[in-house]
C-alpha positions as CSV (number, residue, x, y, z in Angstrom):
1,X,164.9,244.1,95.7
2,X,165.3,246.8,93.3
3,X,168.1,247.0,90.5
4,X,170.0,249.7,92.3
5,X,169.6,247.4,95.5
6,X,171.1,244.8,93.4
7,X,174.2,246.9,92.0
8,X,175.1,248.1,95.2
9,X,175.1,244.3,96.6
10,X,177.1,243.2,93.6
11,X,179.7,246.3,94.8
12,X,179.5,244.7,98.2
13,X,180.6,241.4,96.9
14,X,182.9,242.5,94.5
15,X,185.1,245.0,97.1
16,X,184.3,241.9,100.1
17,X,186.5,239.4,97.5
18,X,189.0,241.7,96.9
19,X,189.5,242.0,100.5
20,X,190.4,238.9,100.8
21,X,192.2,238.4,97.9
22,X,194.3,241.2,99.0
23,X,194.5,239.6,102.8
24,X,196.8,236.9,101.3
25,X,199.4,239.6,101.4
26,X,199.9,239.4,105.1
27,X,202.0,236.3,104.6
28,X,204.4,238.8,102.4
29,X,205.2,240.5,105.8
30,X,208.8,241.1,106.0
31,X,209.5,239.8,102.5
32,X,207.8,242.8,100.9
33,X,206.6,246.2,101.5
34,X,202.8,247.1,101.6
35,X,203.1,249.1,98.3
36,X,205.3,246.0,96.9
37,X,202.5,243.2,97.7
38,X,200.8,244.2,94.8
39,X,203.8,242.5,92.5
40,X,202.6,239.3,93.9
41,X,199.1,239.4,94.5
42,X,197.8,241.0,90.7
43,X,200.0,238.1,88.9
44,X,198.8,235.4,91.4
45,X,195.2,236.7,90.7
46,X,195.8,236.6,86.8
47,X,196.9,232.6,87.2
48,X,194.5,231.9,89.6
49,X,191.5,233.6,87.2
50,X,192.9,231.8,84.3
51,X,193.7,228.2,86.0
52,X,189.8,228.5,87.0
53,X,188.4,229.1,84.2
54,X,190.4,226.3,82.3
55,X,190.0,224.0,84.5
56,X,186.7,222.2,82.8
57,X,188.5,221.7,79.4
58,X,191.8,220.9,80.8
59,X,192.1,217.3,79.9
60,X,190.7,218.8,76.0
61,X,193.6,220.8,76.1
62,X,196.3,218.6,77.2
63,X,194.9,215.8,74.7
64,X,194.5,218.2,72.2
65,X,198.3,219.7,72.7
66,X,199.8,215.4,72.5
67,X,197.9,214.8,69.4
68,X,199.6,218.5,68.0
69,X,202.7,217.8,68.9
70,X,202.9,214.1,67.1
71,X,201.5,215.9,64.1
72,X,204.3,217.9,64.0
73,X,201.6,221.6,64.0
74,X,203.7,224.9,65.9
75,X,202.9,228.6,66.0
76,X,199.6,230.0,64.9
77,X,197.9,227.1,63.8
78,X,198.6,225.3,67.2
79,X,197.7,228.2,68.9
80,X,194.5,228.7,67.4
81,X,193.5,224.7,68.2
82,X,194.8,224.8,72.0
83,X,192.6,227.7,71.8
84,X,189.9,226.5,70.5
85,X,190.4,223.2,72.7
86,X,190.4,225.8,75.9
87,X,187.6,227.6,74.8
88,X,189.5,230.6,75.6
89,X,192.1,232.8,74.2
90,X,194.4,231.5,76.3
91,X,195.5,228.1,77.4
92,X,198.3,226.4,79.7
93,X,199.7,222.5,78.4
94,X,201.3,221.7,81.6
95,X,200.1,219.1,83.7
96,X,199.7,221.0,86.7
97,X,197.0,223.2,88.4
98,X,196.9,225.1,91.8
99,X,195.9,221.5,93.6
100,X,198.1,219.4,91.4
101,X,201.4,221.8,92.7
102,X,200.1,221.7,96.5
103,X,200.1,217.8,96.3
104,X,204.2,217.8,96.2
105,X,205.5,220.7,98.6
106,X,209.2,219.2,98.0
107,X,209.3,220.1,94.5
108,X,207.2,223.3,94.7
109,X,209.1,225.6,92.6
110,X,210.5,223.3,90.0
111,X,206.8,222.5,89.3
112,X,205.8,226.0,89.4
113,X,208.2,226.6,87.2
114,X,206.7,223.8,84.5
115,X,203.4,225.5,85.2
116,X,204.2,228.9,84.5
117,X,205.9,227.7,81.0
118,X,202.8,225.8,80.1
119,X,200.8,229.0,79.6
120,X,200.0,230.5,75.9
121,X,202.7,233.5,74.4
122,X,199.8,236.2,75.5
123,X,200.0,235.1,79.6
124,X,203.8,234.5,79.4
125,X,204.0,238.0,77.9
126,X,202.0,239.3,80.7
127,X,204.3,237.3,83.1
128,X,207.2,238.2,82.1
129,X,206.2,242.7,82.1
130,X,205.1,241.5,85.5
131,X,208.8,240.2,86.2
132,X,206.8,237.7,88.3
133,X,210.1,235.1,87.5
134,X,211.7,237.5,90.5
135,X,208.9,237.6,92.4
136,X,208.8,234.0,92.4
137,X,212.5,233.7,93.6
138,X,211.7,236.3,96.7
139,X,209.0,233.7,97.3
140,X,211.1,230.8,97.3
141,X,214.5,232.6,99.2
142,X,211.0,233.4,102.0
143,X,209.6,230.3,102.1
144,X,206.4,231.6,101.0
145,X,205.8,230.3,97.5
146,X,203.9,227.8,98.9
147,X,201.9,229.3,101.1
148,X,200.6,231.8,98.9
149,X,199.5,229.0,96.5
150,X,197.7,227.4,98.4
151,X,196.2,230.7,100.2
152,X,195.0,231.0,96.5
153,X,193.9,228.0,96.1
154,X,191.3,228.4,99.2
155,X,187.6,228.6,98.9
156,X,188.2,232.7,99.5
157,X,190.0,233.0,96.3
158,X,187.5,230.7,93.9
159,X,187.4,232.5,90.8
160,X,185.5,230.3,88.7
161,X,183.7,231.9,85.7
162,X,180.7,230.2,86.8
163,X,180.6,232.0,90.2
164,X,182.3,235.5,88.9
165,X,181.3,236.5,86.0
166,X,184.2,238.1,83.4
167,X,182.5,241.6,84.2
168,X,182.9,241.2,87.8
169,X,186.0,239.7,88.1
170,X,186.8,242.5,86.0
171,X,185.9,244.5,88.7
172,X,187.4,242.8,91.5
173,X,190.9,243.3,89.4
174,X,190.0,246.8,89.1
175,X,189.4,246.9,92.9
176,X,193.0,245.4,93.3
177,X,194.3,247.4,91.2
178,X,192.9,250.5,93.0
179,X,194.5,249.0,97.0
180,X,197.4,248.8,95.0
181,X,197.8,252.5,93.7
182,X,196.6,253.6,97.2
183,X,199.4,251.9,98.4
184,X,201.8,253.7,96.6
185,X,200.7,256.7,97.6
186,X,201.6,259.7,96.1
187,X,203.9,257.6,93.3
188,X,200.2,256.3,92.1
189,X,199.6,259.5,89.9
190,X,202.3,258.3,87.5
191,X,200.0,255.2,87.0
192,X,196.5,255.6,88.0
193,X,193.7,258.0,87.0
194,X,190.7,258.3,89.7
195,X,187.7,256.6,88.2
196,X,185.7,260.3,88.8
197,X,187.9,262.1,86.3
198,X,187.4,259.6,83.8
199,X,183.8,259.1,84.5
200,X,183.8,262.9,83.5
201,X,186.0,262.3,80.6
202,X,183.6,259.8,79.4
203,X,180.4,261.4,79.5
204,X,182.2,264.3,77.7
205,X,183.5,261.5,74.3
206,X,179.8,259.7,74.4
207,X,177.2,263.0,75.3
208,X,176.5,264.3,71.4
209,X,175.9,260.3,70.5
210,X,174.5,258.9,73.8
211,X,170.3,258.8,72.5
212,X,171.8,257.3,69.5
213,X,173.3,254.7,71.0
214,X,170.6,254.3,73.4
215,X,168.3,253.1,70.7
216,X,171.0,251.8,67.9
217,X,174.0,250.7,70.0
218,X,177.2,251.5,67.9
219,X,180.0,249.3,66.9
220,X,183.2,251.9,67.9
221,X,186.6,251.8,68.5
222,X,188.7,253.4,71.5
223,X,192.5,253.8,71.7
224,X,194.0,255.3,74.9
225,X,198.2,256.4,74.0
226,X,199.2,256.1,77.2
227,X,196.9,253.4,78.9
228,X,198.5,252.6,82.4
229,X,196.5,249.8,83.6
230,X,193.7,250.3,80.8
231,X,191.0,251.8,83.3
232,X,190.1,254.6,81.3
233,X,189.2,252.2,78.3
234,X,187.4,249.8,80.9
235,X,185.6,252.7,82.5
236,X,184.4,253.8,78.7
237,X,183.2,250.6,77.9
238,X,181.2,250.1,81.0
239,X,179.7,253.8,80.4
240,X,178.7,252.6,76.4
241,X,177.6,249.1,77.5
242,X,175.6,251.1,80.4
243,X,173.7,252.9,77.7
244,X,172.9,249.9,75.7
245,X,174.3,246.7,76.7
246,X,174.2,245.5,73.2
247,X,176.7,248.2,72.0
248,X,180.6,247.2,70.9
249,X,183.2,248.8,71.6
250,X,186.6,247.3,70.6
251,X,189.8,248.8,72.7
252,X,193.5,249.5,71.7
253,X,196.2,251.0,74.0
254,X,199.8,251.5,74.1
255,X,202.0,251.4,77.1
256,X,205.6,252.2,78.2
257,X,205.6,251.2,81.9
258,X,206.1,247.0,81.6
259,X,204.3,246.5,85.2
260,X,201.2,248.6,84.2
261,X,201.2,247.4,80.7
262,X,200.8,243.6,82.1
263,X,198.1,245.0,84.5
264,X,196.6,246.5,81.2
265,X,196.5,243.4,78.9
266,X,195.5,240.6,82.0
267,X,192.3,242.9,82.6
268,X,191.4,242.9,78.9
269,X,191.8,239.4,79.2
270,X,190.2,238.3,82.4
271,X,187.1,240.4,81.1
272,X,187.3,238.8,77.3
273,X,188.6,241.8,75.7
274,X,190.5,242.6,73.3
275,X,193.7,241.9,75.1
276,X,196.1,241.9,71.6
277,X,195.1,245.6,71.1
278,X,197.2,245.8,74.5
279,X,200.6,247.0,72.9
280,X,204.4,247.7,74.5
281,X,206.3,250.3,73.9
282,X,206.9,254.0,73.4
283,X,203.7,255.8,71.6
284,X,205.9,259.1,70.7
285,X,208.9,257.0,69.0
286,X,207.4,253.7,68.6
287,X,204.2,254.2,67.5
288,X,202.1,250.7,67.6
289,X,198.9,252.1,65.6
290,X,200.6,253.7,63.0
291,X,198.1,254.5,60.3
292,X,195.2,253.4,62.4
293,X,191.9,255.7,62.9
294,X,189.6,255.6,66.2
295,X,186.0,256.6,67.3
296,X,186.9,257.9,71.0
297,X,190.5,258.6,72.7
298,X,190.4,259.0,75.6
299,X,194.1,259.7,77.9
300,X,195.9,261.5,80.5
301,X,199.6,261.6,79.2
302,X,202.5,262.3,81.1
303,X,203.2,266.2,81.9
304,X,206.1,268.4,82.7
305,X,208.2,264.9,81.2
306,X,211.0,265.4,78.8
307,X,211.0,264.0,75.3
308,X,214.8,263.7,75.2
309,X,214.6,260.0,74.9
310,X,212.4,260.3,71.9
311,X,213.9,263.0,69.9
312,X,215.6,261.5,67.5
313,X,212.2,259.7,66.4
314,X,210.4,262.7,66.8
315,X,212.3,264.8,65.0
316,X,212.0,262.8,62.2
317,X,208.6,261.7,62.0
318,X,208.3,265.8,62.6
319,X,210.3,266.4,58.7
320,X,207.2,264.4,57.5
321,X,205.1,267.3,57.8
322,X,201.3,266.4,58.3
323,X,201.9,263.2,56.2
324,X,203.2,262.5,60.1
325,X,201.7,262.9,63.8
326,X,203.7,266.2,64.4
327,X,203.4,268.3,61.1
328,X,201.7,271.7,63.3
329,X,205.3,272.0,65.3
330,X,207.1,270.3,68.1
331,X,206.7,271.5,71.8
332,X,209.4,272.6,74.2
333,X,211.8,269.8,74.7
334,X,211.0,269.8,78.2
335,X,207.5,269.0,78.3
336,X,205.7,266.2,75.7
337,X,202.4,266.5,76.5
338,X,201.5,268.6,73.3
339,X,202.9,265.5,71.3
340,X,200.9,263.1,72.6
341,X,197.8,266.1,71.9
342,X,199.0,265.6,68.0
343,X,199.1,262.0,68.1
344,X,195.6,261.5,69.2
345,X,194.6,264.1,66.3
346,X,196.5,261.8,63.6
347,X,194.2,259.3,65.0
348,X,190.9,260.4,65.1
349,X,188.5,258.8,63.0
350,X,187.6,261.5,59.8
351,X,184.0,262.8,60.1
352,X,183.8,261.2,63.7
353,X,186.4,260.9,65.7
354,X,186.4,262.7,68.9
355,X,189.1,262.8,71.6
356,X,188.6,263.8,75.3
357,X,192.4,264.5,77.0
358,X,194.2,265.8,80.1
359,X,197.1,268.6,80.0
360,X,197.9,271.0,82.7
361,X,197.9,274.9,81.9
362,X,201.2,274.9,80.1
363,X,199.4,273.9,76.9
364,X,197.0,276.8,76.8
365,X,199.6,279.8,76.5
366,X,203.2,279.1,77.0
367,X,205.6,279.5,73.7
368,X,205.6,282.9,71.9
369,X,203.9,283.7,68.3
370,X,205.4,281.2,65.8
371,X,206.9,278.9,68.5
372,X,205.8,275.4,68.3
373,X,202.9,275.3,71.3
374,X,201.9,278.4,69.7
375,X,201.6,276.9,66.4
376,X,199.9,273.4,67.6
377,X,197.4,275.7,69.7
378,X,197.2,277.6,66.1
379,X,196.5,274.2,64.3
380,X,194.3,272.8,66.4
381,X,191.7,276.1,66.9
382,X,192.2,276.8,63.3
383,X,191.2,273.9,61.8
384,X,188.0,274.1,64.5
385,X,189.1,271.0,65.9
386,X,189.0,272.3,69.7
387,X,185.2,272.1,70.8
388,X,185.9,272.2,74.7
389,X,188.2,273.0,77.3
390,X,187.2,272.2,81.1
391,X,189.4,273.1,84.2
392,X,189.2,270.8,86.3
393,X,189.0,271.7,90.5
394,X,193.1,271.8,92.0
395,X,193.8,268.1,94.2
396,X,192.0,266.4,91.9
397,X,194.7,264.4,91.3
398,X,196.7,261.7,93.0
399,X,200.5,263.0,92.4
400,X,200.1,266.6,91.7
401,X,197.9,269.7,93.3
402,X,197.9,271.8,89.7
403,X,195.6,273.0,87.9
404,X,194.4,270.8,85.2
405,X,192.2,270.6,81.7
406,X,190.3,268.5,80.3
407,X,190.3,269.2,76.5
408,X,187.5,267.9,74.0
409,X,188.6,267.6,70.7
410,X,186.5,266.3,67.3
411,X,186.2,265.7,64.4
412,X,183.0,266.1,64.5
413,X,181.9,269.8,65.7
414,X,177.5,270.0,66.0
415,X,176.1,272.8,63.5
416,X,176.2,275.0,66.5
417,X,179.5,274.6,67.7
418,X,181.4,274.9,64.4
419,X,183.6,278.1,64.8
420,X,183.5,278.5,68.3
421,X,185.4,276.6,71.5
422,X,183.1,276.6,74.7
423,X,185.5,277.3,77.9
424,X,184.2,276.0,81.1
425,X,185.5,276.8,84.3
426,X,185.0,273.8,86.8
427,X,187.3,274.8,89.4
428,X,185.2,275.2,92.4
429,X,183.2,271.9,91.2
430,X,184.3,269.2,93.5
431,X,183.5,267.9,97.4
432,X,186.0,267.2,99.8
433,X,187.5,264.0,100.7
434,X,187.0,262.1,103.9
435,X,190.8,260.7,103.4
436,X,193.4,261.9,101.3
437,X,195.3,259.6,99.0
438,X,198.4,261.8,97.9
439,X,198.0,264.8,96.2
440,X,194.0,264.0,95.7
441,X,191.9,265.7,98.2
442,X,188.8,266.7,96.2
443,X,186.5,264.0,94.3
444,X,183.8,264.7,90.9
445,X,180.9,263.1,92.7
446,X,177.5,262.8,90.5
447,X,176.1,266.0,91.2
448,X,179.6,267.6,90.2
449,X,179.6,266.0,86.6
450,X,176.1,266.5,86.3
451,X,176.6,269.9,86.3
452,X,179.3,269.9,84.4
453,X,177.8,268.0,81.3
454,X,174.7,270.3,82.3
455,X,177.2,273.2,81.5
456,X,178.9,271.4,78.4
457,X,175.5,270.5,76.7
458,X,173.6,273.7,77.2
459,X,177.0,275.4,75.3
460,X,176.1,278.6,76.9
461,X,177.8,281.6,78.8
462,X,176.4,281.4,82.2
463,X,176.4,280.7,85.5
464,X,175.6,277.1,87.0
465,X,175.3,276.4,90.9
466,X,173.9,273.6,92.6
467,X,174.4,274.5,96.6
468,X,177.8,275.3,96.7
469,X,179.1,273.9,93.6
470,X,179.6,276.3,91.1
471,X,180.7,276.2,87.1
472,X,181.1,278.6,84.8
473,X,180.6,278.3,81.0
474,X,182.0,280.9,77.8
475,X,182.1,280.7,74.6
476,X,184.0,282.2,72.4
477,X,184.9,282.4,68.0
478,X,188.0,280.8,67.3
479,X,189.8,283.6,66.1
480,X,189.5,285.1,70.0
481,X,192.3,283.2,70.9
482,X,194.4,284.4,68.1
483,X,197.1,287.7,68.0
484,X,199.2,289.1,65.4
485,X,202.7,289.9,67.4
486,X,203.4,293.3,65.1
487,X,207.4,294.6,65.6
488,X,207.2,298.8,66.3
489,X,210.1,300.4,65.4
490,X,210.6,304.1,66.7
491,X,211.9,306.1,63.5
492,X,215.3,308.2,63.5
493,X,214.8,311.9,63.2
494,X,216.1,314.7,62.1
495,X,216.4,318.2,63.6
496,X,213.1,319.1,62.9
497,X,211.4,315.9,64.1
498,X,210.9,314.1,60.8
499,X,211.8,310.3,60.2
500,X,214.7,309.9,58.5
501,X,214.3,307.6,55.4
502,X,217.5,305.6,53.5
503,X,215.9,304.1,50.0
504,X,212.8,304.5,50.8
505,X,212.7,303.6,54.3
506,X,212.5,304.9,57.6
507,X,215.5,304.3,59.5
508,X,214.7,302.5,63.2
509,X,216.4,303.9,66.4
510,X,218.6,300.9,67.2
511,X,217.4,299.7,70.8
512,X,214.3,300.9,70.9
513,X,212.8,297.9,68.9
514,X,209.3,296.7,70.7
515,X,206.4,294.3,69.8
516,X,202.8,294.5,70.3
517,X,199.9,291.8,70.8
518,X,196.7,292.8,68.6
519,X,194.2,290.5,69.1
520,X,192.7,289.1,65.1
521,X,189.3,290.4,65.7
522,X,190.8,293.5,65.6
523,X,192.3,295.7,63.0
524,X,196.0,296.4,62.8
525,X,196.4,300.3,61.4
526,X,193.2,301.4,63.7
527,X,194.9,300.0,66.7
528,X,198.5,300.9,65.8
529,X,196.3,304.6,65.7
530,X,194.9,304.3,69.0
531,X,197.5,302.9,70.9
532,X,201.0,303.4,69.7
533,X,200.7,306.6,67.9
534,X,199.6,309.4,70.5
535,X,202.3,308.1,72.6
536,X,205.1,307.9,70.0
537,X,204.2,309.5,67.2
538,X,208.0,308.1,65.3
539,X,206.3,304.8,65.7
540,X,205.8,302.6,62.9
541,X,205.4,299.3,61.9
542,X,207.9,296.4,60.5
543,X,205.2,294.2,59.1
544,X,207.7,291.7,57.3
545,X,208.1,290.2,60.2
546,X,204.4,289.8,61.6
547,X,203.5,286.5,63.5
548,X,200.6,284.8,64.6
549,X,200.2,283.4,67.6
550,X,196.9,281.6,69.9
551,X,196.9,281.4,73.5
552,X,193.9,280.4,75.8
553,X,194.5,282.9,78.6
554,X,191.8,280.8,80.4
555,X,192.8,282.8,84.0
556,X,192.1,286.1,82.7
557,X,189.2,284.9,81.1
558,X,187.2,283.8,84.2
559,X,188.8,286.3,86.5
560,X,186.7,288.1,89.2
561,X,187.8,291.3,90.5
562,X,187.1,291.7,94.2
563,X,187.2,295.0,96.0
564,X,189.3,295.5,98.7
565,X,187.4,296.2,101.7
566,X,187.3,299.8,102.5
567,X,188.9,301.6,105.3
568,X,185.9,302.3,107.5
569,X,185.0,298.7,107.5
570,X,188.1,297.6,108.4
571,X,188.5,300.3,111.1
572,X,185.1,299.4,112.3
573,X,185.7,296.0,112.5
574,X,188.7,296.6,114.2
575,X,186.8,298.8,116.7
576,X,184.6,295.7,117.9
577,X,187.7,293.3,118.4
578,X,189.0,295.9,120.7
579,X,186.1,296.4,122.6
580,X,185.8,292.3,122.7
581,X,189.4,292.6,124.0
582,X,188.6,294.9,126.5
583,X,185.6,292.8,127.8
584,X,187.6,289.8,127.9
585,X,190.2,291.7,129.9
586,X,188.0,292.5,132.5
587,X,187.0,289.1,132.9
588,X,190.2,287.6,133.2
589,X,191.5,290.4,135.4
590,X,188.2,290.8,138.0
């Protein structure tokens, strides 16, 4: 049997016990609805995991916890013993397991209860984002708290870390995870990234660096602002650990959704990560890394959200100029994505860093010169920070049918990319789904990133087809994307056409103020000569108030014009449907 043969029967196995881990939901039937099972069945799965693997030093533990507690040791240093003691970073000092709790049925939820409580802060924590202490009183009020247990305590739901390894339980959570966002629907956008798009995502962060790591591993760091449930970081580290399974990476992730932040930190810690890099709480007003610096970042933030919420914190952090996370400018008030675009910046390990994040088209052009988009977009291209930016094909996503980027930012630009952002248009990249889930219709299978990345690394302006896939690639000097937004006044004159000057100054007709966009590559007087003079010779120029802008008018970039048929095709063609017509007449008429 060959390795591939093997991977794909580990797949088999690993999707086969989700299955029936997920079966144990049909005694939820009335209780809860199919998108709601998942509150039950990713806790119960968490425990389960954990009361397996804890189960050969339990009587170490418990021991361990009596002789503590005589000796008078609490907080860190008991933690670290009991830890020690589990040989995990976890523990539970309660006396009962899954078997010990099925063994009194009258006293089920009492003992549950003493259970749950024996677990260490970390699992409680994760428990209580969860708000499993409902889900456990909807249990109870249907008379299926027991049940359940015992469901998961059948042969079906073994977990022990001697029959599923931390990798591949890691993936039957993942699997879980993913019936559970398909059961939402379209709501699983607000949560859930496919696994393609990050697969895409991470070839993009590791490409430059992959040979070296190949032959040298890496010891890295990866921080995702706005983690969900942490797939993103689990799909990078399965890509780096692909390359070289001696390689580290070491993940940090912030989250503001309490179910999906729990999901986050019990994956981390069902696969031995590093589950305390798993932080709560708001990244744009309650920043958990502050001061912190990152190999890869890798996220998909929230778009077309409001930062009202956050404002206040925003604003202020803003008045720290670039001492802060939002020195370039502040984005519309309606929209934060372009924040959470800064805060990855701020983060980005000097001399290495490099960032690979999703926005939708709003960040390439709206705001005028010298608003705040304008200004970031004027930041972040003129400080050569922006080394890609891929659209990505419409449906692609699981809540919404936009358009959508993929932007590659670094801190580290190759000698040949240094002044210049590569624009790659991946649009019609993308094969059709069997079944829809949502919004997402279209999927990135191999062939699609491959010629993608084939695009990205070849950092040339060309066309790239494989059968009917089909990308794009341009590149362009930074300064393209920039424009000087020039005010034209129209001069007063006087009876025999000349301006009219008042100290030294012509006098503008009031009302006829206007603006126009010259790119930077180009020079200001000869194109004021060329194309404002001949057609209003009392034209001239307020440069006092001159602004820069940058846009990325990606859509006129990569537009193809397409001629409209002409008239004699068209009358031609319309010539053989008639005659068709007249045919079919005949036949239906005799």
């Amino acid at each position: 049997m060959t390795i591939n043969d093997l991977q794909k029967q580990t797949n088999i196995n690993i999707q086969e016990k989700a299955n029936l881990i997920w079966e144990i939901a049909t005694h939820l039937v009335g209780f809860y609805k199919p998108h709601e099972y998942g509150k039950v069945i990713l806790p119960m799965t968490v425990l389960k995991r954990f009361d397996d693997a804890l189960a050969a030093t339990k009587d170490k533990v418990l021991a361990t916890y009596k002789t503590l507690n005589e000796q008078g040791y609490e907080g860190a240093v008991r933690d670290g013993a009991l830890c020690r003691a589990s040989g995990y970073s976890f523990y539970n000092t309660s006396n009962f397991n899954f078997a010990r709790l099925l063994a009194d049925p009258d006293n089920i939820q009492v003992n549950f209860d003493d259970y749950l409580q024996g677990f260490s802060d970390n699992v409680k924590d994760i428990l209580a984002n969860f708000k499993f202490a409902d889900e456990v009183k909807n249990m109870v009020k249907g008379n299926v708290l027991y049940v359940v247990i015992q469901e998961f305590n059948s042969k079906k739901a073994d977990m022990s870390p001697d029959k599923i390894t931390s990798m591949d339980m890691g993936y039957i959570f993942e699997e879980l995870i993913r019936k559970f966002s398909e059961s939402y629907n379209e709501e699983a956008g607000a949560h859930f990234t496919s696994r393609d798009i990050i697969y895409l995502m991470t070839e993009l962060l590791i490409s430059p660096e992959k040979d070296e790591i190949k032959q040298n591993g890496c010891y890295k760091t990866a921080y995702d602002m706005t983690m969900g449930t942490s797939q993103m970081l689990g799909c990078l580290t399965e890509r780096v650990k692909e390359i070289n399974p001696e390689a580290d990476l070491t993940c940090f992730g912030q989250e503001f959704n309490p179910e999906t932040y729990a999901i986050a930190k019990a994956d981390m810690l069902i696969k031995g990560g590093n589950a305390s890099g798993m932080k709560f709480g708001d990244t744009l007003s309650d920043d958990a890394y502050s001061g912190y610096e990152f190999d890869y970042i890798i996220s998909n933030p929230p778009f077309g959200i409001d930062w009202k919420r956050e404002k206040e914190a925003v604003e202020k952090e803003a008045r720290l100029g670039y001492d802060g996370r939002f020195g370039p400018g502040l984005p519309s008030i309606s929209d934060g994505q372009m924040l959470f675009m800064l805060n990855g910046v701020k983060k980005l390990k000097e001399g290495a860093g490099r960032m690979a994040i999703i926005q939708n088209g709003s960040s390439l052009f709206t705001g005028d010169a010298g608003s705040g988009p304008s200004e970031i977009r004027r930041y972040l291209i003129g400080q050569d920070l922006v080394e890609a930016i891929i659209q990505l094909p419409t449906d692609l996503f699981y809540n919404t049918g936009i358009a959508t980027y993929i932007w590659v930012i670094t801190k580290d630009k190759s000698k040949r990319r240094l002044g210049k952002v590569q624009l790659i248009d991946a649009s019609k990249c993308f094969v059709k789904r069997r079944k829809n889930i949502g919004n997402k219709r279209v999927d990135l299978d191999n062939a699609c990133i491959d010629l993608i990345m084939q695009a990205y690394n070849e950092f040339d302006n060309k066309e790239y087809c494989d059968g009917s896939l089909v990308v794009e690639s341009k590149t362009f000097d930074n300064d393209y994307f920039g424009y000087t937004k020039v005010t034209v006044e129209t001069a007063l004159a006087d009876e025999s056409g000349s301006p009219i000057f008042k100290h030294g100054k012509k006098q503008p007709v009031k009302g006829k103020t206007d603006n126009e966009i010259i790119p930077l590559q180009e020079d200001i007087d000869e194109y004021f000569k060329k194309n404002v003079l001949p057609y209003n010779p009392l034209a001239y120029m307020d440069r006092s108030k001159d602004k820069i802008g940058y846009e990325v008018p990606f859509t006129r970039i990569f537009y193809k014009f397409v001629p409209p048929r002409s008239s004699d095709e068209i009358f031609a063609e319309f010539k053989v449907l008639s005659e068709e017509e007249a045919e079919l007449m005949k036949e239906i008429l005799g």
